[in-house]
C-alpha positions as CSV (number, residue, x, y, z in Angstrom):
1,X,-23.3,-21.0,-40.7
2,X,-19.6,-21.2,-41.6
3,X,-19.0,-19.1,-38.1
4,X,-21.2,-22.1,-36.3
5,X,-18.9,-24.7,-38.1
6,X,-15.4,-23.5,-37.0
7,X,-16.7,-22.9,-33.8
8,X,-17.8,-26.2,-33.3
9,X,-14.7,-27.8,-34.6
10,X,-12.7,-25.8,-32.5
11,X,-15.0,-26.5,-29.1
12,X,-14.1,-30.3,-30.4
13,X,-10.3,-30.2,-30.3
14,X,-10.4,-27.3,-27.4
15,X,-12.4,-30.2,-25.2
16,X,-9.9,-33.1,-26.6
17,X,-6.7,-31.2,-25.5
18,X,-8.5,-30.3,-22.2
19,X,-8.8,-34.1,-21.5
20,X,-5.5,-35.0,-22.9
21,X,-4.0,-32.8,-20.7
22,X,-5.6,-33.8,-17.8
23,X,-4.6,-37.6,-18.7
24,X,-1.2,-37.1,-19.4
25,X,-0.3,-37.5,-15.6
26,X,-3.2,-40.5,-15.5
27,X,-1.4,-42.2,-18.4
28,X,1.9,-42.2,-16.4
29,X,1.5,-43.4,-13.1
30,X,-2.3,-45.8,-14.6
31,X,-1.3,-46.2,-18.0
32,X,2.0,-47.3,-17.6
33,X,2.7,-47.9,-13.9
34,X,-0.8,-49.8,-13.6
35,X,-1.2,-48.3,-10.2
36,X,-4.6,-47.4,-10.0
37,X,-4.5,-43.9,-8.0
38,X,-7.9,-42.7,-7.1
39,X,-6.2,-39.2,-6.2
40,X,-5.0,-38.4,-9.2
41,X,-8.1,-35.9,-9.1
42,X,-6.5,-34.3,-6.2
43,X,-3.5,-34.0,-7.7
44,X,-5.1,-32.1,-10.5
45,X,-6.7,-30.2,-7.4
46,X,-3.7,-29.4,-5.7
47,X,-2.2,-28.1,-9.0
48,X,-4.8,-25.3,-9.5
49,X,-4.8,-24.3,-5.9
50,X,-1.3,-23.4,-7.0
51,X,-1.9,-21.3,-9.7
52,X,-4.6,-19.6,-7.9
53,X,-2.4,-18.9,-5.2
54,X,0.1,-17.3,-7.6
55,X,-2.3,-15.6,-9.3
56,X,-3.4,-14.1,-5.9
57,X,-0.4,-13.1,-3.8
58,X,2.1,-12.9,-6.2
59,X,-0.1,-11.1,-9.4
60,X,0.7,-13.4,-12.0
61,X,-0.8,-17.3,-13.2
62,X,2.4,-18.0,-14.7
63,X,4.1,-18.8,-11.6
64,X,1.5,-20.3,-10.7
65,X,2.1,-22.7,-13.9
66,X,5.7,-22.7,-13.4
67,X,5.8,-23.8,-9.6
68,X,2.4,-26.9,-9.6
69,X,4.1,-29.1,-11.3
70,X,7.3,-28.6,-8.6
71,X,5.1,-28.2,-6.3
72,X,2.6,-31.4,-6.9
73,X,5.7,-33.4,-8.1
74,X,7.4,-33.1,-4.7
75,X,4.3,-34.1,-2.9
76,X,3.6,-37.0,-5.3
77,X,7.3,-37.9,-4.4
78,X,6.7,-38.1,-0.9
79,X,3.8,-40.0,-1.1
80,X,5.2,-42.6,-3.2
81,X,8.2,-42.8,-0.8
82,X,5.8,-43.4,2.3
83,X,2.2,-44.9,1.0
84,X,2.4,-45.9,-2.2
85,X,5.0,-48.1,-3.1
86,X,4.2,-50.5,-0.1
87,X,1.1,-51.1,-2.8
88,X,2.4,-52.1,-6.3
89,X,2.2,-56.1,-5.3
90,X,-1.3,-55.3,-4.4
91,X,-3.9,-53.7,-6.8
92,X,-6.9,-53.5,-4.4
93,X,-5.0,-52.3,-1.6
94,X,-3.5,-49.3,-3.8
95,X,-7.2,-48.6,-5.0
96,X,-8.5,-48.2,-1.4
97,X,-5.2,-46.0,-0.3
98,X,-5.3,-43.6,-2.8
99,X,-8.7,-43.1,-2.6
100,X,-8.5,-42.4,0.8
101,X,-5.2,-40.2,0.5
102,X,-7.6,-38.3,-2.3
103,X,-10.7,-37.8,0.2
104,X,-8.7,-36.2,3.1
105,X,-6.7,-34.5,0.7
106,X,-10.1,-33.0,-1.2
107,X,-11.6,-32.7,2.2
108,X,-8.9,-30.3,3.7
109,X,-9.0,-28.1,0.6
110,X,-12.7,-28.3,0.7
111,X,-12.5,-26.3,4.1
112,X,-10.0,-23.7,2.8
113,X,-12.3,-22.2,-0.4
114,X,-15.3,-21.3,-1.8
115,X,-17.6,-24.0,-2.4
116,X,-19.7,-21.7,-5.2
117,X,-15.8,-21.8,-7.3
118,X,-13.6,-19.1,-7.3
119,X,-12.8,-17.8,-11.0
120,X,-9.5,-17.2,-12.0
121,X,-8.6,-14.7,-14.8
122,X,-6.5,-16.6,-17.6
123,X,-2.8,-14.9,-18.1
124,X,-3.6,-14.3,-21.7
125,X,-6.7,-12.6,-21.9
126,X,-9.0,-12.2,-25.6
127,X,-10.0,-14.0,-28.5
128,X,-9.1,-14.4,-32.4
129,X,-11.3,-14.1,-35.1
130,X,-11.4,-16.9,-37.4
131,X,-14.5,-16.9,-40.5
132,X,-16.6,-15.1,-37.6
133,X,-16.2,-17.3,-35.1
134,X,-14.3,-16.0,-32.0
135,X,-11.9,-18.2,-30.1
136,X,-10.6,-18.1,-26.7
137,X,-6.6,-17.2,-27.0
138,X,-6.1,-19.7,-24.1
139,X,-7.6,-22.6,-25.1
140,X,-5.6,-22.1,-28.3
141,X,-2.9,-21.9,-25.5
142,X,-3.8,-24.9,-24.1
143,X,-4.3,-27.0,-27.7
144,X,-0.7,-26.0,-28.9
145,X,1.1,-26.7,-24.9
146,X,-1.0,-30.4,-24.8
147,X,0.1,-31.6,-28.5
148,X,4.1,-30.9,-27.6
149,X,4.0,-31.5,-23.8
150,X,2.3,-35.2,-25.6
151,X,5.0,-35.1,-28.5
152,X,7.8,-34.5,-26.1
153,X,7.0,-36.8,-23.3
154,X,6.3,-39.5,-26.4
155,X,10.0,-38.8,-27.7
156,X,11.6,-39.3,-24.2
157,X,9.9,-42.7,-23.2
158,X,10.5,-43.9,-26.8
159,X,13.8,-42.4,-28.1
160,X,16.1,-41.6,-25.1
161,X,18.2,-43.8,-22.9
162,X,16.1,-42.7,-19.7
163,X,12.8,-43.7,-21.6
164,X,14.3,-47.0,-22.1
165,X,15.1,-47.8,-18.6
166,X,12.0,-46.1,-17.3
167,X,10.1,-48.9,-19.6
168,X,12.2,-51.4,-19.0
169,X,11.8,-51.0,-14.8
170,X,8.4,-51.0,-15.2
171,X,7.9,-54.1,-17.6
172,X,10.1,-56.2,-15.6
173,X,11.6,-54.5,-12.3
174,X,13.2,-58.0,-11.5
175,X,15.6,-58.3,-14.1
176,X,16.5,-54.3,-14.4
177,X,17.6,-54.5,-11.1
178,X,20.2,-57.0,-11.7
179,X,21.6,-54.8,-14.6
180,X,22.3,-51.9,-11.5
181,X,19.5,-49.8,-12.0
182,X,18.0,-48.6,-8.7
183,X,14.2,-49.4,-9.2
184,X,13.1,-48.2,-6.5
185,X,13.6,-44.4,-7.2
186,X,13.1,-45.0,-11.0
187,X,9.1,-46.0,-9.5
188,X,9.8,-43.4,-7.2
189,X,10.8,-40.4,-10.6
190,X,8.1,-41.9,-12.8
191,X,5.3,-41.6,-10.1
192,X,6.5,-37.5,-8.8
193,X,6.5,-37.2,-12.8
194,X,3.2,-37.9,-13.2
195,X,2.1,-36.0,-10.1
196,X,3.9,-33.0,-11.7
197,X,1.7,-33.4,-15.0
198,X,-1.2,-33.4,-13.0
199,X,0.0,-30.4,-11.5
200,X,0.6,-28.1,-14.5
201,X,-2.6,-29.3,-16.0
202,X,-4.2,-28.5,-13.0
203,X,-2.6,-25.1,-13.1
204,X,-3.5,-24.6,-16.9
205,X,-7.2,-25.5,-16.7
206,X,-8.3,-23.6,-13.8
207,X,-8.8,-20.1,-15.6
208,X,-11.4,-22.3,-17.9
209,X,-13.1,-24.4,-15.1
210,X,-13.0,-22.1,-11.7
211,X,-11.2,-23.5,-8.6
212,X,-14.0,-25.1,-6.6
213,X,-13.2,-28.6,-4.2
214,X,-14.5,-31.3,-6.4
215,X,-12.4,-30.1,-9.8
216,X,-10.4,-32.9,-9.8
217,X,-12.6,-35.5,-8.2
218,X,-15.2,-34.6,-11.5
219,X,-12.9,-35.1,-14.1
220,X,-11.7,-38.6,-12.5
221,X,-14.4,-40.6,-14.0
222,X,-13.8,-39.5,-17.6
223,X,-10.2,-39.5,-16.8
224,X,-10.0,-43.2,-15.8
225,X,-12.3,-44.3,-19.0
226,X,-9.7,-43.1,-21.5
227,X,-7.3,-44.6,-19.5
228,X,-9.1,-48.1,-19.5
229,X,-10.3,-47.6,-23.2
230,X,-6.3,-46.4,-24.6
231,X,-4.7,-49.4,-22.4
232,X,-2.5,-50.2,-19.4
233,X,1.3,-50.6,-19.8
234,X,1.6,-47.5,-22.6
235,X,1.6,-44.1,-22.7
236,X,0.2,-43.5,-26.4
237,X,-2.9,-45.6,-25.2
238,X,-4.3,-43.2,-22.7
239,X,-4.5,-40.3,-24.7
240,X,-5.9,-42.0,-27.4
241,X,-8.8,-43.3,-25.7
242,X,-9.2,-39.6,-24.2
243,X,-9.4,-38.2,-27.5
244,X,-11.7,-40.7,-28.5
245,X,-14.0,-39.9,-25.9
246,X,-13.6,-36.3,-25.9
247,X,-14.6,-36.0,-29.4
248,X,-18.6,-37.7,-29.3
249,X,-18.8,-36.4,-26.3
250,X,-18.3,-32.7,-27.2
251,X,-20.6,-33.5,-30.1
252,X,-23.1,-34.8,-28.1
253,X,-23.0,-31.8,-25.4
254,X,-23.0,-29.1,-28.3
255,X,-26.9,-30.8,-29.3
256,X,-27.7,-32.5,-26.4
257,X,-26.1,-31.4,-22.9
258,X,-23.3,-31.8,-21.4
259,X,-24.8,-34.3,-18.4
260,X,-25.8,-36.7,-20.9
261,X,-23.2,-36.8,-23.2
262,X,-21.1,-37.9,-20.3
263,X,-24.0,-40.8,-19.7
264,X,-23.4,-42.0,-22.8
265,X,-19.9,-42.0,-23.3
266,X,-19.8,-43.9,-19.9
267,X,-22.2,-46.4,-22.0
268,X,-20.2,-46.7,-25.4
269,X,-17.3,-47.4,-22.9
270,X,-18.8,-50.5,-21.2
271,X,-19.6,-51.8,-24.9
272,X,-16.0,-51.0,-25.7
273,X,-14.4,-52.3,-23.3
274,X,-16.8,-55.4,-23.4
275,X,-15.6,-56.6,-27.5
276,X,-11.6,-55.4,-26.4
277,X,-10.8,-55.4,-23.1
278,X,-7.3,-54.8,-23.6
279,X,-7.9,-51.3,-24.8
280,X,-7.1,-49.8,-28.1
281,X,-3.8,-50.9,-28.4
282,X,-4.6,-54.3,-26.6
283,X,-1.3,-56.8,-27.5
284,X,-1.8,-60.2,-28.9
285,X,-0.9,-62.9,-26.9
């Protein structure tokens, strides 16, 4: 019984740090950026076909995790310098670019692998025994790289000059550029930032999910409600609400399964979001 216990605590913060992870990136370029970027699944995507290719050709997932985030930075960097900044004036029109950019992007790698999911063997490899219960070394990998990668990101944007002008751009562009502050590449960093977290989470996940086309296109949905629940305009927000959300709904999978947890977390969102629009952290007016 004890065994059952830690086990299913652990499955409960292992899922949470999962979706934190994957919402880091979300919370940049949604959360703070309010550009609503219906590839950020591909990004994801692109990340893991990284680390799979590493892990291929070159032996070894940790280049894999060490180039994605270069990798899927540079190409978010691109694509903010020729698509996406011609939308920040115009939410609807971002929505229907990106999701395009996502579905030829999802399409193309959809041609290139398996569509059964190609397993990839995790670079640390075994379990620790705790009370009985045996838990997977990398998601313990992957709890402990989620709470700094959040802690450190969290200290930059609140504690150090660049956080500062990165918030300040994006609160009020106008009046930052007056002060000399080029806001076109600071949009143009935060956005191949946040493509780069996407990237290395991408890369980190893979050994737990397999590589198959739609990774990144299934986790949007769940991706996007922690993002509405936590809050547009902050960081902090975001991976609250994905915490929030990751917690019934590894509770409810554990009992239940893991289709219909997702069904009703998508409801308790709605009702959420219905009673406090403005997320968890919504600001008084």
């Amino acid at each position: 019984m004890g065994a059952q216990i830690i086990r299913g605590i652990f499955d409960v913060l292992s899922l949470s740090s999962i979706l934190i992870l994957l919402v880091i990136g979300m919370a940049i370029i949604v959360g703070m950026m309010k550009v609503f970027n219906m590839c950020q699944g591909e990004l994801v995507l692109l990340g893991a076909v990284t680390g799979y290719l590493c892990g291929i050709y070159l032996g070894n997932l940790w280049i894999g995790i060490l180039l994605a985030p270069i990798v899927v930075g540079l190409f978010g960097l691109v694509l903010e310098r020729t698509i996406i900044h011609r939308f920040y004036v115009n939410p609807q029109g971002a929505l229907l670019a990106t999701f395009a950019i996502g579905l030829v992007m999802r399409e193309t790698l959809r041609n290139r692998m398996s569509r059964q999911g190609t397993p990839v063997d995790a670079p640390i490899q075994g379990s620790i025994d705790i009370g009985g219960a045996s838990l997977p070394v990398w998601r313990i990998v992957i709890m402990v790289v989620t709470l700094l990668l959040a802690l450190a990101i969290g200290y930059v944007l609140l504690k150090t000059n660049l956080g500062i002008k990165v918030r300040a751009t994006l609160d009020n562009p106008d009046l930052v550029s007056v002060s000399g502050i080029s806001t076109k590449w600071m949009y143009a960093g935060t956005y191949a930032f946040g493509s780069a977290l996407s990237g290395f989470a991408g890369a980190m996940i893979v050994p737990l999910q397999t590589l198959y086309p739609n990774l990144g296109y299934d986790n949007l949905i769940l991706m996007f409600i922690a993002v509405m629940i936590g809050g547009l305009g902050q960081f902090a927000g975001p991976l609250a609400g994905a915490a929030l959300i990751a917690v019934p709904g590894a509770i409810i999978g554990q009992f239940i399964s893991p289709v219909t947890g997702q069904i009703l977390i998508l409801f308790l969102a709605i009702i959420f979001m219905r009673f406090r629009p403005g997320g968890i952290f919504q600001r008084g007016r």
